[in-house]
N, C-alpha and C positions, 0 to 999 in steps of 0.2 A: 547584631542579631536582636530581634526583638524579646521581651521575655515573653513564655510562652502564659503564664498568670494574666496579661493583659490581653492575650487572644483571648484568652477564655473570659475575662470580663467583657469584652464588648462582645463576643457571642450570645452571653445570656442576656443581652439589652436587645437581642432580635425578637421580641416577642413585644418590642415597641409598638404601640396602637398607633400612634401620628407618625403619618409617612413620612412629613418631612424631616423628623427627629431621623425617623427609620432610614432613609437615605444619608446621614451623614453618618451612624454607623456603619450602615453597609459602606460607605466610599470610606470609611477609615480601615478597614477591615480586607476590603480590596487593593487599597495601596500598600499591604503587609506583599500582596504577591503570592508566590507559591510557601512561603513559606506558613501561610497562613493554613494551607490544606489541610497537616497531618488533624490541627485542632479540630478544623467543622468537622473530618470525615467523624473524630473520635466523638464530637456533640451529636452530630447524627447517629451513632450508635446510640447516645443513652439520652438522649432528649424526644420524647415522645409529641409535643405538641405539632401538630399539622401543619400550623402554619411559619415554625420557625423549622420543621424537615423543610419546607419548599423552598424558605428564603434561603436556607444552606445548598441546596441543590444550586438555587440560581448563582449565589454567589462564589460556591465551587466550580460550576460549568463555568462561568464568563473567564475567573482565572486561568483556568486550563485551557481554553480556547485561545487565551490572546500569548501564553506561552505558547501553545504549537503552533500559532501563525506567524510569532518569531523565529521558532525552530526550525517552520516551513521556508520562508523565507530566507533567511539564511543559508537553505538545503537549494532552492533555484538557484540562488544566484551564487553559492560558494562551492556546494558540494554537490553536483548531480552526479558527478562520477559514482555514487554509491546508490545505484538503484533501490535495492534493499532499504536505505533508511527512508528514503522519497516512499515507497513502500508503509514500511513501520508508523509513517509521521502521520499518512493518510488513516489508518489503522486504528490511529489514538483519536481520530474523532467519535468514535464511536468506544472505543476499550481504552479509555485515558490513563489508565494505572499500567498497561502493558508494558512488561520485563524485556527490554531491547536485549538487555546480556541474555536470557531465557531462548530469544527470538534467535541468539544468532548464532546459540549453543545446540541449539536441533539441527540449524540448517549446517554447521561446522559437521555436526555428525554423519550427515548425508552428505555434505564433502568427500570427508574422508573413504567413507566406504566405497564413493566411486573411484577415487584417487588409488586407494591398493590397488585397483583391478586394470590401470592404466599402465604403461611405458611408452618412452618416447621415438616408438618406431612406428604407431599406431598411424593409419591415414587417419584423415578428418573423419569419414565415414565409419570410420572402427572405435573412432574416439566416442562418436556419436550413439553405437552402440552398445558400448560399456555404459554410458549414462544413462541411455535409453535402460536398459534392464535392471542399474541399481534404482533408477528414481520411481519407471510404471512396474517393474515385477517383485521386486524384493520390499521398497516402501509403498508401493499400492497407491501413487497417486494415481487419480483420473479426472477425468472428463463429468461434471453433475449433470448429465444431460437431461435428466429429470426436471429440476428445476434451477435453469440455467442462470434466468435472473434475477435469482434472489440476492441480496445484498451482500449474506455470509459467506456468498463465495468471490466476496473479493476484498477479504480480511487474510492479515498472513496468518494469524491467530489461529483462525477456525481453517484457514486451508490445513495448514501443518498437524489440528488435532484431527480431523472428518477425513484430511486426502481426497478430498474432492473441489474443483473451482470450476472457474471458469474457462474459458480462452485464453484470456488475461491475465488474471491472477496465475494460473499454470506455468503460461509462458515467462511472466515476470521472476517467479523461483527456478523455473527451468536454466533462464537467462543470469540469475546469480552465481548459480552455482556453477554453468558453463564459462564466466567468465572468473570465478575464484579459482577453478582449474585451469587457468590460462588458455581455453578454447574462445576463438574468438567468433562469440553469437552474441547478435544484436539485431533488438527487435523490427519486425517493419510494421505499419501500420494500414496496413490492410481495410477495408470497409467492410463492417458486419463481422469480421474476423481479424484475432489477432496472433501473427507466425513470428517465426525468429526467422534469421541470416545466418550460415557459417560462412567466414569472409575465409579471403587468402591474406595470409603474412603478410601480402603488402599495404591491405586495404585499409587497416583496423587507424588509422590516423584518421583519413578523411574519405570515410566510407561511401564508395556509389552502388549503384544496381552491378555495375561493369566487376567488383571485387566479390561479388554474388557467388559462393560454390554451387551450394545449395538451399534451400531454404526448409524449416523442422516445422512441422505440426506437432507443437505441445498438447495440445485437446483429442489427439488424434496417437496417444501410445506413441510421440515421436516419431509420426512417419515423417521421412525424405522424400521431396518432390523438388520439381523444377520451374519456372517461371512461366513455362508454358500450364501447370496446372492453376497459374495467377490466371491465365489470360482467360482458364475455359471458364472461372471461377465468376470473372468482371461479368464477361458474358450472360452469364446464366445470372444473375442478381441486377443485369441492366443497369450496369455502374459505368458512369463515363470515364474512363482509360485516362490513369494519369501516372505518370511515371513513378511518383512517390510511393505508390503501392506496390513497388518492385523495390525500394532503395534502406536501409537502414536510416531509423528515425531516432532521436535524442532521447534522453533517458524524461529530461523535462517532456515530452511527447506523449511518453509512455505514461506517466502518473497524472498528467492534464487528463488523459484518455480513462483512468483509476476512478479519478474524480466523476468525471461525468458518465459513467457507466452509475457511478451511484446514484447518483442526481437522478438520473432516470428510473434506476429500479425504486429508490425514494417517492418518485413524484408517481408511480404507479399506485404505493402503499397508503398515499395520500400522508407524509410522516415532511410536515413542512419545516419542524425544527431539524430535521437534521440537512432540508436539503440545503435551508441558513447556513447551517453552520459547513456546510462542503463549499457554499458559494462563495464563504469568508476565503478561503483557502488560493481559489481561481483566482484570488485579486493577486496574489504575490507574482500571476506568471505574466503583470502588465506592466 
């Protein structure tokens, strides 16, 4: 472990005039790693010059970017089975200090309250029910259909505090907390819209359209429909017919999809640093 006296000596050397001095501080400062964080965040509290707040800014940001592209990575290729943190990881590009134990201690609570209300004689559609009324009538998520595309609604953060998202975002907590109750929902990917699957018992290994019960509109107060409301849906949006928009898609799918919903609402707000740092992310799914 480094002492933490020698962060703080090569901090007050950020106020270096020659760049190229200033870059071998900054690259000795940056090989410290995360460990180096708590020091800038606490010099940025009480260091007032302009130009050594920016250079702590940039040399905090890059830190923190290249640990959650580690983290990312490692979440594709080790762990997708946990939607939620593919979720949380997307999350910290924009809210980088976010409290995971915080994150998972709200949605644990909205567990549970659906879980009292459950027993194991429920169909799927009764199951469906029960969640349906703890998640849209007792915790008040919905549908932002105001302003759909704004960015904040596809943070878990700001879903969890506003109760309001997207499609996506909706469906993606909808879809954690149905599968930490052991129902088994999983997303499909749909165009322009994003629904969940409740499979049959048999499906949940190697799920097709064929293990389909039903399919849940999270944006839509958990309404139930059937594949036929897929088809009027393709129709009317003049989407060419492709089976995949009937079939459960991978958790990897679903936050490829997290990302580039940003990206987009990003590149509307013309906010090019962050669409950088979302595009860092899309490299880990090659």
């Amino acid at each position: 472990m480094t002492d933490s006296s020698n962060i703080f000596a090569l901090i007050k050397l950020l106020d270096e005039p020659d760049e190229t001095t200033f870059q071998l501080i900054r690259e000795q400062i940056y090989s410290l790693g995360m460990e180096a964080l708590p020091a800038l965040e606490t010099a940025r509290e009480n260091i007032f010059d302009p130009l050594v707040q920016e250079r702590i800014k940039e040399i905090s940001h890059q830190i923190q970017s290249e640990n959650l592209y580690v983290d990312f990575v490692n979440w594709v290729k080790l762990g997708p089975s946990d939607l939620l943190k593919g979720f949380i990881l997307v999350t910290k590009t924009q809210y980088p200090n976010l409290d995971d134990a915080e994150i998972r201690s709200k949605i644990e609570a909205i567990r549970m309250d659906v879980w009292l209300e459950l027993h194991e004689n429920l169909t799927a559609l009764e199951n469906v029910k029960v969640l349906n009324h703890i998640f849209f009538e007792v915790h008040h998520f919905d549908g932002n259909k105001s302003n759909i595309a704004a960015p904040q609604n596809s943070y878990i953060n700001t879903l969890l505090e506003s109760h309001q998202g997207n499609p996506l975002s909706l469906g993606i907590l909808y879809m954690s907390l149905a599968r930490k109750l052991e129902m088994p929902v999983y997303g499909v990917n749909l165009p322009q819209h994003f629904i969940l699957a409740y499979l049959t018992d048999t499906g949940i290994d190697n799920p097709t359209e064929d293990d389909v019960l039903f399919y849940i509109n999270p944006f839509n107060k958990g309404a139930v429909f059937t594949s036929r409301e897929i088809e009027l849906f393709i129709r009317q949006m003049k989407i060419k017919p492709d089976p995949s928009f009937f079939a459960p898609c991978t958790n990897q799918d679903i936050i490829y999809r997290l990302i580039n919903n940003l990206i987009f609402a990003y590149t509307k707000l013309g906010n090019n640093d962050k669409i950088e740092d979302l595009e860092v992310l899309l490299n880990a799914f090659e």
